[in-house]
C-alpha positions in Angstrom: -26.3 19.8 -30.6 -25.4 20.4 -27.6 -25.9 24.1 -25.3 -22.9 24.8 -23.5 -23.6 25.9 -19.7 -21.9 28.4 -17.3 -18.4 27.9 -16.2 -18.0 25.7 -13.2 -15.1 24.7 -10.5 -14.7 21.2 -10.3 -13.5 21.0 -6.7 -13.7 17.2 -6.3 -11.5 14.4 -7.7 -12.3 10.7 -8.2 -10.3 8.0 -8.4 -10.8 4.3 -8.5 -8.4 2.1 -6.1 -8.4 -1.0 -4.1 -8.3 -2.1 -0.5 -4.9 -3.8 0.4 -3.0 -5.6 3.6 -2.1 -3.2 6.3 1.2 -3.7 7.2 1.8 -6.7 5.1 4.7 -9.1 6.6 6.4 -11.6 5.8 7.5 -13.8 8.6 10.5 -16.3 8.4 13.3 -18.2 10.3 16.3 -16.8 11.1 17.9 -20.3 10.6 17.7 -22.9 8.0 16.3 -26.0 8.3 12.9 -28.3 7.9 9.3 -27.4 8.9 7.8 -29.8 11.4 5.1 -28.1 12.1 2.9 -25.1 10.9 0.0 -24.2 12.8 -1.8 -21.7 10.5 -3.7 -21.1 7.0 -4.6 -18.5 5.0 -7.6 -16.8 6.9 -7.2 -17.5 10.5 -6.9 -15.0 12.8 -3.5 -14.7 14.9 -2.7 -13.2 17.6 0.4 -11.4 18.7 2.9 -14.1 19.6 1.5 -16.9 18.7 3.4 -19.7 17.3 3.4 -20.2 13.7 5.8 -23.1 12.7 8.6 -24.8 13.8 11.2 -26.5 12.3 13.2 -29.4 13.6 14.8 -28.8 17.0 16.1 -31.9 17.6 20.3 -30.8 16.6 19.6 -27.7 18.6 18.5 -29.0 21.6 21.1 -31.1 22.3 23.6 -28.3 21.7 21.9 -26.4 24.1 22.0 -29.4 26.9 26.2 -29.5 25.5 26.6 -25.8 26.1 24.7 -26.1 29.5 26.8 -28.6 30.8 30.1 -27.1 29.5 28.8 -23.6 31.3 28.2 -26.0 34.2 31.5 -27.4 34.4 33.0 -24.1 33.5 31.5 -22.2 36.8 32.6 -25.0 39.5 36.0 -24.8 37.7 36.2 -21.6 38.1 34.7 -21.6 41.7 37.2 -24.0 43.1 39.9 -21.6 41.3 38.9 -18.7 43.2 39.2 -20.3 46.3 42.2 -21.7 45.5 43.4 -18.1 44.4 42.6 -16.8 47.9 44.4 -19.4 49.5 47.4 -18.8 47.0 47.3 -21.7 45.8 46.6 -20.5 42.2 48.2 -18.0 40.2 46.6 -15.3 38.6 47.0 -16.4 35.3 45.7 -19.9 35.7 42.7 -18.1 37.4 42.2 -15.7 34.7 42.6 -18.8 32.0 39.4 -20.3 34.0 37.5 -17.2 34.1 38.3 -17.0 30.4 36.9 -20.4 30.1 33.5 -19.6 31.9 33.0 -17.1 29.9 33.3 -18.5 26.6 31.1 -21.6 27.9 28.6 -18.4 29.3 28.7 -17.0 25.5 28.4 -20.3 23.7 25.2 -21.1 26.6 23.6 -17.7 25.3 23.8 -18.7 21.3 22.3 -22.0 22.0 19.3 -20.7 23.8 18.9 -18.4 20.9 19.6 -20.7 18.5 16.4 -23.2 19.7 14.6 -20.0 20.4 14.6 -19.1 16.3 12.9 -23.0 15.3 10.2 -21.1 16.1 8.3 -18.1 14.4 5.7 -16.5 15.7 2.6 -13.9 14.7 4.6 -9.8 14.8 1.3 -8.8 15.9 -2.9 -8.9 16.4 -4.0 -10.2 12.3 -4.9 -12.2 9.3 -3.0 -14.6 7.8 -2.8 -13.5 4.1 -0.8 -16.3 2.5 1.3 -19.6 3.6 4.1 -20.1 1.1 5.6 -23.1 2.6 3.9 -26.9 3.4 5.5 -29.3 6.4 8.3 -31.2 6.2 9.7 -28.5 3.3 13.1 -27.2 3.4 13.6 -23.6 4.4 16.0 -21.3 4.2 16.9 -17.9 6.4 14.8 -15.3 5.3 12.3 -17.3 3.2 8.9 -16.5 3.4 7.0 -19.2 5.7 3.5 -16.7 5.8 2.5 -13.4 5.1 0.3 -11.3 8.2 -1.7 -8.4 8.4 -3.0 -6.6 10.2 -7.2 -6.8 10.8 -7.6 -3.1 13.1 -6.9 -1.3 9.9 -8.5 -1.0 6.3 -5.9 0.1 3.9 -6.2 1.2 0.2 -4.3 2.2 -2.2 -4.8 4.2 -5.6 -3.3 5.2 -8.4 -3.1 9.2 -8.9 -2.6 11.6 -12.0 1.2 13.0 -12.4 -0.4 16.8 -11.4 -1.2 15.8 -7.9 1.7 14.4 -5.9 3.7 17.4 -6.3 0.7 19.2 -4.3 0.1 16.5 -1.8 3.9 16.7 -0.8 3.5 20.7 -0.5 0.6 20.3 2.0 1.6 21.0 5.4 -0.7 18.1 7.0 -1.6 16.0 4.9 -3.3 14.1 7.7 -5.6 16.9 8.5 -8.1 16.3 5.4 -10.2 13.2 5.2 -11.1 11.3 1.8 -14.1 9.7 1.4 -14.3 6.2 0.0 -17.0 4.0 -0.9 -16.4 0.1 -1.1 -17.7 -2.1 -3.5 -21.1 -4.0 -2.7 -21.2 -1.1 0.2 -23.5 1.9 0.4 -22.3 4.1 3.3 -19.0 6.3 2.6 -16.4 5.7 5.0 -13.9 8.7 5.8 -10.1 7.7 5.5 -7.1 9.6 6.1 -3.4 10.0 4.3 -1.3 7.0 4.9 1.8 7.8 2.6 2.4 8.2 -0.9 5.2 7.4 -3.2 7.6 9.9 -4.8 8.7 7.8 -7.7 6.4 6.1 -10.5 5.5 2.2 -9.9 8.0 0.6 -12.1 5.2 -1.7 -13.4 2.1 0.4 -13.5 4.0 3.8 -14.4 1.4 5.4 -12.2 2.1 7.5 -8.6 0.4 5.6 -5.6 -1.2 6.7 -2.8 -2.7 5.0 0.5 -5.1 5.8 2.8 -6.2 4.3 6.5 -8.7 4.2 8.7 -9.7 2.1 12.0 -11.1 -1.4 11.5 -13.3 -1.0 14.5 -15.3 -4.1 13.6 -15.6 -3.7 9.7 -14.2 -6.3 7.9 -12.8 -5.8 4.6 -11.0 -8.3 2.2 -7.9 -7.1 0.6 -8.6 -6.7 -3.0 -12.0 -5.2 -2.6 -12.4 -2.4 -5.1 -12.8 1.0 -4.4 -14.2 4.8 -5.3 -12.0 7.5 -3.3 -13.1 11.8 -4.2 -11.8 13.9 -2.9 -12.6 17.6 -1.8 -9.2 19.6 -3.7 -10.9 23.1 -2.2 -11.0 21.8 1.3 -7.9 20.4 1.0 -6.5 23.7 -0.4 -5.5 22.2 -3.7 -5.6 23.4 -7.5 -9.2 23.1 -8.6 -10.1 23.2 -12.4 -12.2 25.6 -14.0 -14.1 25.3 -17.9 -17.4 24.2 -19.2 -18.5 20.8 -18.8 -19.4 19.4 -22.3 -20.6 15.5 -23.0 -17.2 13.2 -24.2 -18.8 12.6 -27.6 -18.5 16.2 -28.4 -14.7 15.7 -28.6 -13.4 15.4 -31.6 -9.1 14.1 -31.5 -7.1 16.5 -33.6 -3.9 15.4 -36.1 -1.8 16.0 -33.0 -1.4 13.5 -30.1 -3.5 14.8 -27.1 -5.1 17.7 -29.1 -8.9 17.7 -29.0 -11.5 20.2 -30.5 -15.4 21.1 -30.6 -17.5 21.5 -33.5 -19.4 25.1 -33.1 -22.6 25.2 -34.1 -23.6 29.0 -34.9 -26.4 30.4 -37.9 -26.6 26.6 -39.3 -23.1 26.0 -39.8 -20.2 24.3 -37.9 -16.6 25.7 -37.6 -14.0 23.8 -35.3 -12.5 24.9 -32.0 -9.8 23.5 -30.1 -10.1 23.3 -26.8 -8.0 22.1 -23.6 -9.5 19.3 -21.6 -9.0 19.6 -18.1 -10.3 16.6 -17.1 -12.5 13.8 -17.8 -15.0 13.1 -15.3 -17.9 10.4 -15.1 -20.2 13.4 -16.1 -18.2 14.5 -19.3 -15.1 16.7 -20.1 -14.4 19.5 -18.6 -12.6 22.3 -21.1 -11.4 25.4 -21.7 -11.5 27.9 -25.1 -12.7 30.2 -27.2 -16.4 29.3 -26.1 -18.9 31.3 -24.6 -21.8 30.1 -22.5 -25.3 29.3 -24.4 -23.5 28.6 -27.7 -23.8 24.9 -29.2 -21.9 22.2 -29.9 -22.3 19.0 -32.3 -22.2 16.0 -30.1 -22.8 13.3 -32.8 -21.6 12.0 -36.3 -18.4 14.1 -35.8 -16.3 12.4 -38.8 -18.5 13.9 -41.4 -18.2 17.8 -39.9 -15.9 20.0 -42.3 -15.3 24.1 -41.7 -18.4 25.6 -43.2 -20.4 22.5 -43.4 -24.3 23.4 -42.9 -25.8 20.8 -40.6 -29.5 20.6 -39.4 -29.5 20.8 -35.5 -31.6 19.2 -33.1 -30.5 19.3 -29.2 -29.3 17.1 -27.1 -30.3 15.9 -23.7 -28.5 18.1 -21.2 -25.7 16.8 -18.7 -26.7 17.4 -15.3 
């Protein structure tokens, strides 16, 4: 058995997570076309502008040298007009027909330079390449994935959190203010990270609400995918806390009814159920609520043979801490 303790406020909550890319992009052409070169792989470091890939330029270069010398042409045209004009020599609709020329040639000069400007992509800022989706010489289309980049001056991570808490996070006036603490796998010290964002919707895959938190790089390098323990302080952060008696998980005995649980009382060599509301399960045990009293014992073990009434032979447990 099993001597139930003094109420208690559980004012911290656990949950288990993992670190992921900060600002996770993907980078593509604007244009279709074939890579030619690609000057990254997963893992190197990229800084902000640097080239990425091309793809073939060759078409678009000599449009560009065609549109130059049409905007060429175009301007001395419309240079001799103008003088011309002054001299009266020209009317001003055959001037304004040039000057309608020039700067159709101008426009069409403009989308060339852009359009041998985007055979090239380049790193959106400071990061780590996380994955390269496409191998040289491969077709490409606008909008398709070349590489994905993150950022390295930030640790992300993101968790999964019970359907009770986003409606509080969103309620809190700065949810910025309160730091989390979150312990990396393979990592002893406890780093302090901050509210990132959270969605309002379930994850259509996972069913669960998500929620991210940040924090500065500043020199610590952590791999996306790296697992993760996040608690947080509800009390400090103004939050419902939960209140009941901590019992150990194998004093819970499942009821008939889905999500119904009860205790075994152990009183004058006899047991009698009790159901009882579980709060929350914690790495320490269940935390519950119901008609129990502090000091009075509970059966923690061979559970499926207890009836109402039933005299059993007692002999305590070891007590949670």
């Amino acid at each position: 058995v099993y001597q139930l303790g003094e109420p208690m406020v559980m004012g911290e909550r656990t949950a288990h997570g993992r670190v992921v890319p900060a600002d996770l992009t993907r980078v593509s052409f604007q244009i279709p076309g074939k890579i030619a070169s690609r000057a990254v792989e997963a893992g190197d470091r990229v800084s902000r502008g640097d080239v990425i890939a091309t793809v073939e330029d060759s078409m678009h270069k000599q449009a560009l040298a065609d549109a130059r010398a049409q905007w060429q042409l175009s301007r001395r045209q419309l240079e001799r007009a103008q003088r011309l004009y002054e001299r009266d020599a020209l009317t001003p609709a055959q001037r304004d027909e040039l000057q309608a020329a020039f700067l159709l040639a101008e426009a069409n000069l403009g989308l060339a330079q852009a359009q041998l400007s985007y055979t090239a992509i380049h790193a959106p800022f400071d990061g780590i390449v996380a994955d390269v989706n496409k191998e040289l010489y491969e077709a490409v289309l606008p909008g398709e994935a070349v590489v994905s980049v993150y950022r390295d001056d930030r640790i992300d991570v993101q968790v999964d959190i019970p359907d009770d808490l986003p409606a509080q996070f969103h309620r809190m006036p700065d949810r910025r203010a309160y730091p989390f603490q979150v312990v990396f796998s393979g990592i002893e010290q406890s780093y302090a990270m901050k509210y990132l964002k959270s969605s309002t919707a379930r994850h259509p895959q996972t069913q669960a609400f998500e929620f991210w938190m940040t924090m500065p790089a500043d020199g610590l390098r952590i791999p996306p995918g790296l697992p993760v323990t996040v608690t947080a302080d509800m009390a400090a952060m103004g939050m419902e806390t939960e209140r009941g008696i901590l019992v150990p998980l194998t004093a819970l005995d499942p009821t008939d009814q889905p999500g119904v649980f009860r205790v075994w009382r152990h009183s004058d060599g006899t047991v009698e159920p009790v159901v009882v509301n579980v709060a929350r399960i914690y790495q320490q045990g269940a935390l519950i609520s119901g008609a129990l009293a502090p000091g009075e014992t509970i059966v923690t073990s061979g559970l499926y043979r207890l009836s109402p009434g039933l005299a059993v032979a007692s002999k305590p447990a070891q007590q949670e801490q």
